[in-house]
C-alpha positions as a Markdown table, in Angstrom:
| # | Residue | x | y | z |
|---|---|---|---|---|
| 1 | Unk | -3.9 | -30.3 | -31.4 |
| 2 | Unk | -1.9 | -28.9 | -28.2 |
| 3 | Unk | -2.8 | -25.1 | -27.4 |
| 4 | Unk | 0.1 | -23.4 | -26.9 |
| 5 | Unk | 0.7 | -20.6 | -24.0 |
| 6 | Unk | 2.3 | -17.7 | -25.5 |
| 7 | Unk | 5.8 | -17.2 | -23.9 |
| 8 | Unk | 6.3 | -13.2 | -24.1 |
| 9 | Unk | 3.3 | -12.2 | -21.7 |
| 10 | Unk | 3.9 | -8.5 | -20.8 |
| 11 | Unk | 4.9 | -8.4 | -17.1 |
| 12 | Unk | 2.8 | -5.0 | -16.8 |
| 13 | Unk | -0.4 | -6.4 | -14.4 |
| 14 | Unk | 1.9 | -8.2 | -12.1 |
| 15 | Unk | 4.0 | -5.2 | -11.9 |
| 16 | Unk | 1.3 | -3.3 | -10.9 |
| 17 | Unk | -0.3 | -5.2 | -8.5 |
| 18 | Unk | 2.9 | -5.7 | -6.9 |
| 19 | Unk | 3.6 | -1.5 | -6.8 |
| 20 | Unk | 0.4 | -1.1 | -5.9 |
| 21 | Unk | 0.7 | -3.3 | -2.6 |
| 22 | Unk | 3.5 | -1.3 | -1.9 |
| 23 | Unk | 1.5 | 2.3 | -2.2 |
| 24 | Unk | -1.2 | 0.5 | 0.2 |
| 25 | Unk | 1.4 | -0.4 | 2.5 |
| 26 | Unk | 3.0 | 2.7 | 2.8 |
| 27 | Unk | -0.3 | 4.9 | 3.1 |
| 28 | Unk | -1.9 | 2.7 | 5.7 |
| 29 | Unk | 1.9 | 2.8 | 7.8 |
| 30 | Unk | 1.6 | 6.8 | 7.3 |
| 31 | Unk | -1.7 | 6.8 | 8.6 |
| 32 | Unk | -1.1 | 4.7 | 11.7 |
| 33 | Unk | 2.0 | 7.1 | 12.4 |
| 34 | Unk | 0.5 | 10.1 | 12.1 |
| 35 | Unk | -2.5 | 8.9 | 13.7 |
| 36 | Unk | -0.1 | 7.9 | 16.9 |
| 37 | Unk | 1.0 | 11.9 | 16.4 |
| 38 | Unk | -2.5 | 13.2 | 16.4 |
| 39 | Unk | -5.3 | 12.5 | 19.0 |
| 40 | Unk | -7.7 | 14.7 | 16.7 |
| 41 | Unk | -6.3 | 13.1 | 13.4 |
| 42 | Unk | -7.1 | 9.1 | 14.9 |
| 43 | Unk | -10.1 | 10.5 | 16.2 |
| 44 | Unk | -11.4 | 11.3 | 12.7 |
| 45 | Unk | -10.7 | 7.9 | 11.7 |
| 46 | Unk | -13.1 | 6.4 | 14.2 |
| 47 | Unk | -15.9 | 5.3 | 12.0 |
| 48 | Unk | -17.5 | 2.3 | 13.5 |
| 49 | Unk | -17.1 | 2.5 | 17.6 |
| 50 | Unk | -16.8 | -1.7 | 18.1 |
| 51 | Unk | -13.1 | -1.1 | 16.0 |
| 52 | Unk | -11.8 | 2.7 | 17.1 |
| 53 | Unk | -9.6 | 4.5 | 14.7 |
| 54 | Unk | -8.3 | 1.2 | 12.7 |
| 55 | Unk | -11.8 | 0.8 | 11.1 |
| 56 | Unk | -10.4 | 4.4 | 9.2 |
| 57 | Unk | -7.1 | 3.3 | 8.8 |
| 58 | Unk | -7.9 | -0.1 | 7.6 |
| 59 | Unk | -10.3 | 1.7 | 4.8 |
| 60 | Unk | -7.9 | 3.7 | 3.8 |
| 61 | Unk | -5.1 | 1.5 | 3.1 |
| 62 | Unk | -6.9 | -0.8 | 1.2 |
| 63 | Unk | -8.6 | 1.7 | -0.9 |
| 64 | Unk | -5.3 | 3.3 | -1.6 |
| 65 | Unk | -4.2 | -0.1 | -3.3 |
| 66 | Unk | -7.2 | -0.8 | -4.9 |
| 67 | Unk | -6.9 | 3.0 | -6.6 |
| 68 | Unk | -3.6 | 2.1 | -7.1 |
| 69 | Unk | -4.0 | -1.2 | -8.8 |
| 70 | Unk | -6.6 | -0.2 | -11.2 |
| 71 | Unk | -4.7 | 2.7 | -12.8 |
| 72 | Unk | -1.2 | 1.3 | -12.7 |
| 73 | Unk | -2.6 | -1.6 | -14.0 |
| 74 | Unk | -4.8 | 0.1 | -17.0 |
| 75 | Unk | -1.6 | 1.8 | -17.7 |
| 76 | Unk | 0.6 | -1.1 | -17.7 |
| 77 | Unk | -1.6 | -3.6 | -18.9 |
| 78 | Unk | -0.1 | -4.4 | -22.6 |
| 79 | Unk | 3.8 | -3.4 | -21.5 |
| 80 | Unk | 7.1 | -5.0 | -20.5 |
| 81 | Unk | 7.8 | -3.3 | -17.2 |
| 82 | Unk | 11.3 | -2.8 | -15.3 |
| 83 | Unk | 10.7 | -5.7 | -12.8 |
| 84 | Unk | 13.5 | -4.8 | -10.9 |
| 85 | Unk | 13.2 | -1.5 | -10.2 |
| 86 | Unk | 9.3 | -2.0 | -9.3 |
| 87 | Unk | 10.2 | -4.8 | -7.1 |
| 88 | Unk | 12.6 | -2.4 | -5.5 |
| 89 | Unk | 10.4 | 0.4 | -5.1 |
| 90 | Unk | 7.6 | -1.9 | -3.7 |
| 91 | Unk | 10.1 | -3.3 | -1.1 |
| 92 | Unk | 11.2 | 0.7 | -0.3 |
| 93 | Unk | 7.0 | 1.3 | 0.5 |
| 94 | Unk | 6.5 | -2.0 | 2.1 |
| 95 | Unk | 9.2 | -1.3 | 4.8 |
| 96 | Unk | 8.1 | 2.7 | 5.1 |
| 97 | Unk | 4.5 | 0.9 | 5.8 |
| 98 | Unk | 6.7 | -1.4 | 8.4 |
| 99 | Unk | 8.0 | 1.2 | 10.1 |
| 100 | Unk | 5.1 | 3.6 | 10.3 |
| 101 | Unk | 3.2 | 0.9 | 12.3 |
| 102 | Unk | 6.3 | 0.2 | 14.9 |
| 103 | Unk | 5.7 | 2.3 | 18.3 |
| 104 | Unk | 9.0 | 2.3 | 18.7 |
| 105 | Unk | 9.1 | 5.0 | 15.9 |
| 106 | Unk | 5.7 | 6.6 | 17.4 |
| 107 | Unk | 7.7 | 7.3 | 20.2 |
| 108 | Unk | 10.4 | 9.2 | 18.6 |
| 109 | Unk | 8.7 | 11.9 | 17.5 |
| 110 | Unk | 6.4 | 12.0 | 20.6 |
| 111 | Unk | 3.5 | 9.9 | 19.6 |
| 112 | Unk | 1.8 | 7.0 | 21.3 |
């Protein structure tokens, strides 16, 4: 006898670790801006010498989407979620994270 994969799976964990990517993204792009902005801010980050300031960033982005992950995802885990609008809103943080690590944008606002 064949075992059978149910078809209707609830999108719910994919959704999350998707939006959740997206949250990580976006912190860790904030923090490299603001950390361009702020000698005293990217100072505070240093914390291991051999890496400078991204060993703080780095942390902190990934934590953020590990946090993020966990609850969306014990709060989505049994539901059908708007794929859509998740994907779009993961693609929205994913390109604020872009452009928070472009100097370019640093330099606008007098950073770098």
């Amino acid at each position: 006898m064949a075992s059978r994969i149910p078809d209707n799976k609830p999108n719910g964990p994919v959704a999350a670790a998707l939006l959740a990517g997206g949250i990580g993204s976006a912190l860790f792009g904030l923090i490299v801006f603001f950390a361009a902005l702020s000698e005293s801010f990217a100072t505070a980050l240093n914390w291991y010498n051999p890496v400078g300031p991204l060993s703080g960033k780095s942390i902190l982005g990934i934590a953020a989407f590990f946090i993020a992950w966990a609850v969306l995802h014990a709060m989505w885990k049994d539901r059908e979620i708007n794929f859509s609008s998740i994907s779009t809103a993961a693609l929205v943080l994913l390109a604020i994270g872009l452009l928070g690590t472009f100097p370019p944008v640093w330099h606008l606002f007098g950073g770098g």
